[in-house]
C-alpha positions in Angstrom: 16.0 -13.1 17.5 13.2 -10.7 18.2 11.2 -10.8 21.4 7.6 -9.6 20.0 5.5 -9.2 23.0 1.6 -8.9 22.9 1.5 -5.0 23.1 3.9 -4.4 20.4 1.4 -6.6 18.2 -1.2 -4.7 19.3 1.0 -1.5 18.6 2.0 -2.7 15.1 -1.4 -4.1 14.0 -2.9 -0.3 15.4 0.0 1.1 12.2 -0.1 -1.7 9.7 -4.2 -1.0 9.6 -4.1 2.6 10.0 -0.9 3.4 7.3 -1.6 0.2 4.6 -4.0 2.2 2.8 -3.6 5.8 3.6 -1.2 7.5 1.3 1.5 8.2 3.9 3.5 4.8 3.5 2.5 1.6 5.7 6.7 0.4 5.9 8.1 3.6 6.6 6.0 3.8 9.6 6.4 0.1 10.7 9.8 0.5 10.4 9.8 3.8 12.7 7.9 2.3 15.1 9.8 -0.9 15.2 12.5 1.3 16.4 10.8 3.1 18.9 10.0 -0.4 20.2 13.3 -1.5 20.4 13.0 -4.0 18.1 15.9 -4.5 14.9 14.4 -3.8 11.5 16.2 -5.8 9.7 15.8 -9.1 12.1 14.2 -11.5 9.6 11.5 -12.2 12.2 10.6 -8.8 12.3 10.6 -8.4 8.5 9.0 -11.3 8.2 6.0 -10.4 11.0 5.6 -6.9 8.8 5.1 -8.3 6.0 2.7 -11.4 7.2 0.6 -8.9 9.0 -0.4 -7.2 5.8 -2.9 -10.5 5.1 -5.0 -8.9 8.2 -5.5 -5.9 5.7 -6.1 -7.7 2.6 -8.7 -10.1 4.2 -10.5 -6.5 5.3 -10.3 -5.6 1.5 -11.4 -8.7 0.5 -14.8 -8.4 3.0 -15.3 -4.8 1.9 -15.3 -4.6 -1.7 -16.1 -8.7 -2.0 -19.5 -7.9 -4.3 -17.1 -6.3 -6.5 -14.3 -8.4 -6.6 -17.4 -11.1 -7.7 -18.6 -8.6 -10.5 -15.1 -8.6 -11.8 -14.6 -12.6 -11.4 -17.8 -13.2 -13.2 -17.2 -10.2 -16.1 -13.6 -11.4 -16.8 -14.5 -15.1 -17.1 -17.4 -14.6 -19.7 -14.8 -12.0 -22.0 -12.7 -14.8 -22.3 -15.5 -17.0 -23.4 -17.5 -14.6 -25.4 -16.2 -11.4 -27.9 -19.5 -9.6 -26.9 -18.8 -9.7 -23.3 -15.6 -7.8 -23.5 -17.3 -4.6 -24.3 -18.5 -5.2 -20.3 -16.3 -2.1 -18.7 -15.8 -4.2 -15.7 -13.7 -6.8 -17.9 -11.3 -3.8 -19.1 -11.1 -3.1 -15.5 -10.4 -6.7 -14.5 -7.3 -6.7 -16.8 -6.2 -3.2 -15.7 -6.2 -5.1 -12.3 -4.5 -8.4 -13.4 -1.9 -6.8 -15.3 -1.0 -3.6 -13.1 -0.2 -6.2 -10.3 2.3 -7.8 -12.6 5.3 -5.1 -12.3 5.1 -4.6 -8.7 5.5 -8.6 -8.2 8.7 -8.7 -10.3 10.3 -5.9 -9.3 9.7 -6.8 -5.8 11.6 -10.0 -6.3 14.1 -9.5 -8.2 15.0 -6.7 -5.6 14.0 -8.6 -2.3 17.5 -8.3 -0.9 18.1 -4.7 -1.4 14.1 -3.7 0.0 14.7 -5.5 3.1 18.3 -4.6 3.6 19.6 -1.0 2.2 16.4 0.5 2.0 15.4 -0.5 5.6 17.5 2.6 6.4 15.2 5.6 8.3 17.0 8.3 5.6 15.6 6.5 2.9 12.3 6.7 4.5 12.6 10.4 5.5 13.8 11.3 2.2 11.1 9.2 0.7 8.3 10.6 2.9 9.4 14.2 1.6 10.2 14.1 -2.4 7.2 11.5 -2.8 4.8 14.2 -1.6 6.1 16.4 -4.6 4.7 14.0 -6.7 1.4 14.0 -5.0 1.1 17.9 -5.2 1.8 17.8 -8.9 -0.6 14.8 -9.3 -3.5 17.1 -7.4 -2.7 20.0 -9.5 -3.2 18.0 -12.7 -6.7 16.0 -11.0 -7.8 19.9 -10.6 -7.2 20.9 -14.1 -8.5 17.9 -15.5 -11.9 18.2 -13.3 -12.4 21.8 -14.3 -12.4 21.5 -17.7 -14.6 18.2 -17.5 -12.4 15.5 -18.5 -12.3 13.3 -15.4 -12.8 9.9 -16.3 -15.0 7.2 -13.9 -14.5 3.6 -13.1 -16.4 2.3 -16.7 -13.4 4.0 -18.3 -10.9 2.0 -16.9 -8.5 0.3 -19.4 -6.1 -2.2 -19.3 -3.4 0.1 -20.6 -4.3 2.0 -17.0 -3.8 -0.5 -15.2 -0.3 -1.2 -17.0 0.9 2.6 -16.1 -0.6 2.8 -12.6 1.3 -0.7 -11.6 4.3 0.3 -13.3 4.3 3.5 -10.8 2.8 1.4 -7.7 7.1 -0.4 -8.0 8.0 3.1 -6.9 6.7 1.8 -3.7 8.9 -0.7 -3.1 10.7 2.1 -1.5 10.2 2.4 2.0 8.7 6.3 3.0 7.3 6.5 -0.7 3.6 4.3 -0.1 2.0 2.0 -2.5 -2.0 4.0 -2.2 0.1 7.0 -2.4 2.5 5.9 -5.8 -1.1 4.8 -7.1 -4.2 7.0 -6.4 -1.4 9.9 -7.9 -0.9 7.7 -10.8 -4.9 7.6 -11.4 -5.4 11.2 -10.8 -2.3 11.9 -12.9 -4.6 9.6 -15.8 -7.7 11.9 -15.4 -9.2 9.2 -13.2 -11.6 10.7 -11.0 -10.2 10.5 -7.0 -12.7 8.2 -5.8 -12.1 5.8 -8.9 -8.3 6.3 -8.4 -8.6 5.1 -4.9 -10.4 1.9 -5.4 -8.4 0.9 -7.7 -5.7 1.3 -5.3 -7.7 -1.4 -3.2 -7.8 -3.6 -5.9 -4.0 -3.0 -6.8 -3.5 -4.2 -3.8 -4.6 -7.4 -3.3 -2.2 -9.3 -5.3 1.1 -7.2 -4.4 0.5 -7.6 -0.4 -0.4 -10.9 -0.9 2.2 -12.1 -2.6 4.7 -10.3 -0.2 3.0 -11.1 2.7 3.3 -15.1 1.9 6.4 -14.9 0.0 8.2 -13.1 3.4 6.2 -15.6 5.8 7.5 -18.6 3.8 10.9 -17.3 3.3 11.2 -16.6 7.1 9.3 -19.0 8.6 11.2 -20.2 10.9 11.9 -17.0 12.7 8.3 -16.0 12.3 7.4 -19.2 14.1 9.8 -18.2 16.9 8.0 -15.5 17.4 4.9 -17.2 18.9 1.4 -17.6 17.6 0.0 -15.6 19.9 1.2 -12.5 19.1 1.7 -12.9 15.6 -2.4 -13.7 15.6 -2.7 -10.6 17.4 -1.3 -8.7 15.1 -3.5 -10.1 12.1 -6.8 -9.4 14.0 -6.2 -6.1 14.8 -4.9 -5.2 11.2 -7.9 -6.3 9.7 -10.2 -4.5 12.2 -8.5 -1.1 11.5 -7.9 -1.6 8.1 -11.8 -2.0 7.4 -12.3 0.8 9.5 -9.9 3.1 7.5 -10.8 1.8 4.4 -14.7 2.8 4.7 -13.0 6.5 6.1 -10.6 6.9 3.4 -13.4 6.7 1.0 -15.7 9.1 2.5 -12.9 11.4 2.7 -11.6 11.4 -1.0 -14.8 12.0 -2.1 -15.2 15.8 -1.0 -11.1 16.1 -0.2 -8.0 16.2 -1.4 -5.2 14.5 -0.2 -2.7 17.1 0.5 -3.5 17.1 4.3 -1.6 14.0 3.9 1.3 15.9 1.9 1.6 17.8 4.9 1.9 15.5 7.6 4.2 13.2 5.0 6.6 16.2 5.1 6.5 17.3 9.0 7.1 13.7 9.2 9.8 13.6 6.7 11.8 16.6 8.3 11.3 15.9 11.8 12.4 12.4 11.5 15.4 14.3 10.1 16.2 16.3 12.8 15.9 12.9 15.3 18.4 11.0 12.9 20.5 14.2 12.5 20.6 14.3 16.3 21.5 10.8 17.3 18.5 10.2 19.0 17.0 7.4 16.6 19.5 5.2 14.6 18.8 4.6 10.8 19.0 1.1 10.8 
């Protein structure tokens, strides 16, 4: 069993917050810091305490974007009711939501034993890290052809059928290394969705995939998460949720005037050096 003291909740919270929503994968760098820790990636504890500490950054996503998440509620609810209501934007955008987190959720279960076993290993996450950033370059390249010739599309535009395609992609981020923002903001761009769109809907994505693995994992593993002590497991929430707000309100300011290959290319220095460690015996895989 695990011994999780207070400063490696502190530690992990610091990476969970900083890495959940940044396109550079939140479970490929839990899992390399759970090694620098000492700690076994594949102790069900562990996997368990990763996976409940994502609530800290969905309660942050939840505070910062609650007036929309209200807007969307209240726009969904009268469609149903009322045909003239559906031609509201934010009800198309409400489905693209409720049916791009569908995929994610039953790919996820259905390969639960192979996500927190096999693909625990740190080559799947360096390998990840490095061919995942391809996909971002090409996604970019696209975004910048699309936005010179005028055909980026906002968040009114937002269809259902989007939402379908960009949660179909976000499964790709079941694999450790390849991150969920990352597998969905390229998806948007990749859909002529402008960047800032792309990226709140990545938020919004979110919500139901980390909640469902977050309580899923805690429930499955409870008793090892219990073990582990309240105290540090609370820890670990709180400072989640602090740095997760914080990095969401910066991730947004930053995608509005930037790209996001300065994250490519710390994904693939990551990537490669994390190679040479593994290559070198200095870090085991698993």
């Amino acid at each position: 069993m695990a011994d999780l003291s207070y400063l490696d909740a502190i530690i992990l919270g610091i990476v969970e917050g900083l890495t959940e929503y940044l396109p550079v994968s939140s479970t490929g760098h839990l899992t390399i810091t759970e090694k620098l820790l000492g700690l076994e990636v594949d102790d069900p504890a562990v996997t368990a305490y990763t996976a409940f500490i994502q609530i800290g950054a969905i309660a942050a996503t939840l505070i910062y974007f609650f007036k929309d998440f209200v807007r969307f509620a209240l726009a969904w609810f009268r469609g149903l009711r009322d045909t003239e209501a559906r031609k509201d934007p934010d009800y198309g955008l409400a489905w693209a939501v409720i049916i791009g987190s569908i995929p994610v959720g039953v790919v996820g279960f259905l390969a639960r034993d192979i996500i927190s076993g096999p693909l625990r290993s740190l080559w799947v996450v360096a390998a990840a890290l490095v061919l995942w950033s391809i996909v971002i370059v090409v996604a970019e390249r696209m975004h910048t052809t699309f936005e010179r010739q005028g055909r980026l599309r906002g968040e009114h535009s937002v269809r259902p059928i989007d939402g379908l395609i960009i949660g179909l992609v976000q499964c790709f981020s079941l694999i450790p290394g390849v991150s969920r923002s990352g597998a969905t903001i390229s998806a948007g761009l990749a859909l002529r969705i402008d960047r800032v769109t792309a990226t709140r809907l990545s938020f919004f994505l979110a919500i139901p995939a980390l909640t469902a693995a977050g309580l899923f994992q805690a429930v499955e593993e409870k008793d090892g998460l219990s073990a582990l002590g309240i105290g540090p497991v609370i820890v670990g929430l709180v400072v989640a949720f602090l740095v997760a707000y914080a990095t969401i309100a910066w991730l947004l300011r930053f995608v509005a005037n930037h790209s996001l290959l300065p994250f490519v290319w710390y994904r693939v220095i990551l990537g490669v050096l994390l190679v040479g460690v593994l290559g070198a015996g200095l870090l085991s895989a698993t």
